[in-house]
N, C-alpha and C positions, 0 to 999 in steps of 0.2 A: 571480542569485536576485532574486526581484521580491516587493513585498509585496503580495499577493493579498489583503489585508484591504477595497481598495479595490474588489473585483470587484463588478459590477454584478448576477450574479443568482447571489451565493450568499455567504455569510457564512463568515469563519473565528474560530474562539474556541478558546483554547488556553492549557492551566495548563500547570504540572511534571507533571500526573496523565493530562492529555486534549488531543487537539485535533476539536474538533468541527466538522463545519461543518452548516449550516444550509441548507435550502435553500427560501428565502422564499414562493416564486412556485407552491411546492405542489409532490405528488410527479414523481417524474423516475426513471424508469426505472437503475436500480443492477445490474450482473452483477459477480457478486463469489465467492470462494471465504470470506467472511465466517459467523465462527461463528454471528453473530446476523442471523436474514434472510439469508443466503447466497443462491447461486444468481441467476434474472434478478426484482426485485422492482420493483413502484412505492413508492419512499423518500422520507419527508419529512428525513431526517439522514445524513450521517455519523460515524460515532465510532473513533477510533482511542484507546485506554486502556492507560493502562501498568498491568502485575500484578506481581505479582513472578514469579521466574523458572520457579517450580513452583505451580500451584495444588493447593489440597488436594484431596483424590483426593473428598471427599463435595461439591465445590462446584462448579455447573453455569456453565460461562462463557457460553452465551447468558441465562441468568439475571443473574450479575453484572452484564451488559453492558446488559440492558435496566434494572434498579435504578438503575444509574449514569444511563441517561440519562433516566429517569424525573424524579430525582433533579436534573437540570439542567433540567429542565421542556420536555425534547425530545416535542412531540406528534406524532401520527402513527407513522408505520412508522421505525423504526433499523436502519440497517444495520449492525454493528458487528465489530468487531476487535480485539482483543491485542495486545500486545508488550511484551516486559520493557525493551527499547531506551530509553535516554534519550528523552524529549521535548524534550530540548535537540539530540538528531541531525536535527530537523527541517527539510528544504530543500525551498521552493516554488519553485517555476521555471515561467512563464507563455510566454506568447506570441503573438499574435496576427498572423494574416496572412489577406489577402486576406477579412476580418470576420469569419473565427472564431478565437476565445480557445481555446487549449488552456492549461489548467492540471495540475500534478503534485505532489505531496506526497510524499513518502518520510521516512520514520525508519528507523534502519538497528542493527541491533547483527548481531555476526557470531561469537559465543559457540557458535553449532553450525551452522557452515558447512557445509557437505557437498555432493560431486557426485551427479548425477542417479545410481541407477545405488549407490549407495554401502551396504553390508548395512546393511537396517534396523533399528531397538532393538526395533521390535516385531512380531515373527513368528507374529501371525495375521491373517489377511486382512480380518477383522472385527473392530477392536480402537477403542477412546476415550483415545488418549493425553493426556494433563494438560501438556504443553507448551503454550507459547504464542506468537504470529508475533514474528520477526526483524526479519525487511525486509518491509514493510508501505509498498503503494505505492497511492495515489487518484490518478486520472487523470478531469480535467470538461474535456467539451467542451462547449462554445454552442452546439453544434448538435445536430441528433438523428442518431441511426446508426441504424442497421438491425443487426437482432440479429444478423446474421451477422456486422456491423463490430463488432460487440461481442465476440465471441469475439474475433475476427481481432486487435481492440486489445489485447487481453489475452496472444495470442500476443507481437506485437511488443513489447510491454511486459515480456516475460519473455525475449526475447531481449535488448533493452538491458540490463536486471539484471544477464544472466548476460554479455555483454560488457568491464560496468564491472567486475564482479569477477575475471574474469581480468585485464583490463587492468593493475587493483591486484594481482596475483599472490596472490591469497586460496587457501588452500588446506586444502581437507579434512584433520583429523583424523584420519581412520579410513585414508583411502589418501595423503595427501600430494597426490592428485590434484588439479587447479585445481578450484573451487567450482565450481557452475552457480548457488548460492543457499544458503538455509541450510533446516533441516531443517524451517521452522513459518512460512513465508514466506506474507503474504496478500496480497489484491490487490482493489482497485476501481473500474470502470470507471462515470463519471452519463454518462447522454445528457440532455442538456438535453430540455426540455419541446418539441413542436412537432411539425411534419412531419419524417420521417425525409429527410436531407439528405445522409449519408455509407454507400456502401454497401461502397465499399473504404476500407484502410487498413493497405495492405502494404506493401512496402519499396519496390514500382515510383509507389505515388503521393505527392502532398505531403503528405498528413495523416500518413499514416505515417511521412515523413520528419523532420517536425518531432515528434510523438508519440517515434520511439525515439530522437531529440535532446534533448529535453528530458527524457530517463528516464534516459537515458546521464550525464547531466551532472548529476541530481541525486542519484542514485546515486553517483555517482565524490563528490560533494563529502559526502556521508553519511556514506561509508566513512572520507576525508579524514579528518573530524571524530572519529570513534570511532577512528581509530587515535593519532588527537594527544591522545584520554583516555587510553591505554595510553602513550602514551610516559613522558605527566605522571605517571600512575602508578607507572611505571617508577623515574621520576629520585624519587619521594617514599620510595620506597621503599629 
C-alpha cells in the first residue's frame, strides 16, 4: 500500500464519512456504474460516501451524493458512489512502470455477498432498489485509454475482485456458493486528461497485468481488514 496523497495530478481527501478525490488539472474522462453521473462522463471529482446500510425509501442517492459534495465545495461534474463499508477498509495501492502510474482504491464490506447468477430480492426487471455499494473500487490511470480500454479496464478489474474473493473463500448466503462480489458492488475507471495512449488492457498485456495486480491485492487486503473487524467482534462479544 502506497500513500497516493503525494500523486501528482490528482488529490485524495478522506474523513470517517468520505473519500474524495479531486481532480485539479480539470475534467477527465470517468466510466463508472456510479449512482451519481454513472456511465462514460467528463469529471472534475470523485466521491465514495458512507450511508447507512438502508436508505429511506423517500431519499434519492444521486441527490444525497451531490448535497454532500456540494457541501465539500466539489465544483464541476461528481461522479459519485455509496457504501455502507468502513472508511477505515480503505487500501490504495499505486504503481508505476515504464511512466505510467496506475492508481487503485477499494473499500470493501461483504455484508451481502453473493454469486453472479444467485435469486435476486427483487423480481421485476424495472425495479430502484434502496441498497447501497459494498465493494467500491477507483481505478486512475496517467494516461488516457480509449473507450474500448475503458470498458475492457472495468472487465479486468471485476475479474480480479471476483478472484480475491474466492481466493478468501467468501461465500454466498443464499447458495453457500463462492462469491463473484457482493450484491451493490460499484466501480471507476479516470483516464487521465491527453491523447488516448492505451487501447488494450487485457490479461495478454502489461497494463492489464499490473491493473488486475494491483486490484487483486487491494482487494485481498480489504477483505483482510473486514474480516479482522469480525473476529474483534467476535472475541468482544
Amino acid at each position: 500500500m502506497s500513500d497516493i496523497k503525494a500523486s501528482r495530478w490528482f488529490n485524495l481527501h478522506r474523513s470517517d464519512q468520505h473519500i474524495w478525490l479531486a481532480l485539479p488539472a480539470g475534467p477527465h474522462r470517468v466510466l463508472s456504474s456510479c449512482v451519481l453521473n454513472g456511465g462514460l462522463v467528463h469529471a472534475d471529482h470523485v466521491l465514495n460516501l458512507k450511508v447507512p446500510r438502508q436508505l429511506a425509501k423517500q431519499e434519492q442517492p444521486a441527490h444525497t451524493l451531490q448535497s454532500y459534495a456540494d457541501g465539500l465545495g466539489a465544483g464541476g461534474t461528481t461522479v459519485g458512489m455509496m457504501t455502507a463499508a468502513s472508511m477505515a477498509s480503505l487500501r490504495c495501492y499505486r504503481q508505476q512502470v515504464q511512466g505510467v502510474e496506475l492508481t487503485v482504491l477499494v473499500t470493501c464490506g461483504l455484508d451481502n455477498a453473493r454469486r453472479v447468477g444467485d435469486p435476486a430480492e427483487y423480481q421485476q426487471m424495472i425495479t430502484s432498489p434502496v441498497e447501497v455499494g459494498t465493494i467500491n473500487i477507483v481505478c486512475l490511470s496517467s494516461v488516457g485509454l480509449t473507450e474500448a480500454a475503458m470498458v475492457e479496464a472495468v472487465q479486468m478489474i471485476t475479474e480480479a475482485k471476483t478472484a480475491a474473493l474466492v481466493n478468501a473463500g467468501i461465500r454466498s448466503p443464499l447458495t453457500c456458493a463462492l462469491a463473484t462480489g457482493t450484491g451493490t458492488d460499484a466501480v471507476a475507471v479516470v483516464s487521465a486528461k491527453g491523447r488516448e495512449q492505451v487501447q488494450y488492457c487485457g490479461k495478454h498485456v502489461l497494463f492489464g497485468e499490473i491493473l488486475g495486480q494491483l486490484v487483486l491485492g487491494a482487494v485481498q487486503d480489504s477483505i483482510g481488514w473486514y474480516r479482522q473487524g469480525e473476529t474483534d467482534s467476535q472475541v468482544d462479544t
